[in-house]
N, C-alpha and C positions, 0 to 999 in steps of 0.2 A: 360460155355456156357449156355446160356437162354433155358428153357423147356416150351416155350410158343412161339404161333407164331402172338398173336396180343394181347393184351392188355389197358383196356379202363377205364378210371374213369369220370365222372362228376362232373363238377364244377359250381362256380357261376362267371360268367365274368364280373368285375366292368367296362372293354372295353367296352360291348357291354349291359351292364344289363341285364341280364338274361342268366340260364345255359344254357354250352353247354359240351360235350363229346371230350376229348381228348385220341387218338389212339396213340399208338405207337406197331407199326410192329414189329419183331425178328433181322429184318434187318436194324433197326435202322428208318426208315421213320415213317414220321409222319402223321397227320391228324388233324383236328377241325372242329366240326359239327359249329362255330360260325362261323367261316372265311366262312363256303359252303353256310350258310345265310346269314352273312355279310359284307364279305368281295369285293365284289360287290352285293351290296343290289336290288333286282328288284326294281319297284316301291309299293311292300307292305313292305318288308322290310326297306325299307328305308324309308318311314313315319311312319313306326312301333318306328323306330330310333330316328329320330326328335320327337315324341311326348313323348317317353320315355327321352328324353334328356331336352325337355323344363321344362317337368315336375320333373326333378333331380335334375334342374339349371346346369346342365353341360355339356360339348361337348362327345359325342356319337361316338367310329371309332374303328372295327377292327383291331387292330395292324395287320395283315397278318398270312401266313402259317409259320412263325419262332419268334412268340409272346414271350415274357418271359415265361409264363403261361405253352406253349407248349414247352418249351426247357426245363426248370425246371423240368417237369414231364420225359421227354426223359431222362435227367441226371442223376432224382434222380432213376428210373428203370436199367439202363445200370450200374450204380454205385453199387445197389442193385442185382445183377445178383444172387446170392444165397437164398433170400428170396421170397416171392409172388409177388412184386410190387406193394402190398398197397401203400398210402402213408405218410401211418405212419412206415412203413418201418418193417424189420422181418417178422417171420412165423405169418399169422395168420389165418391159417388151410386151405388155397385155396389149 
């Protein structure tokens, strides 16, 4: 059984260029501070996007709330249930 009841790391998302914060709850559900920004992009976010995209040479798009990025971190936690949930996996004094 998991002794934590949220759980969070930061990463850098080649989807969307630039970090964002992935959650994962006790209960399994998830979250992405990238998808809250862009997974419908206002109108600042969404030329924040295109201009980061022109400028990459490449297409810019939130995969959604069940990303690779964000199942991978769900898996590799739930998999991990006896250690901290870093993601390098094991105790590492949390």
């Amino acid at each position: 059984m998991v002794d934590w009841q949220i759980t969070a790391t930061t990463i850098y998302c080649d989807a969307v260029a630039d970090e964002v914060t992935l959650m994962v709850h006790k209960s399994g559900g998830t979250r992405c501070t990238g998808y809250t920004k862009y997974g419908q992009p206002n109108a600042d976010a969404a030329a924040c996007l295109k201009k980061k995209a022109a400028s990459l040479g490449k297409e810019l798009a939130c995969e959604g709330p069940v990303c690779s990025r964000v199942s991978a971190y769900r898996t590799h936690l739930l998999a991990n249930q006896g250690g901290c949930g870093c993601p390098g996996g094991g105790d590492c004094g949390h």
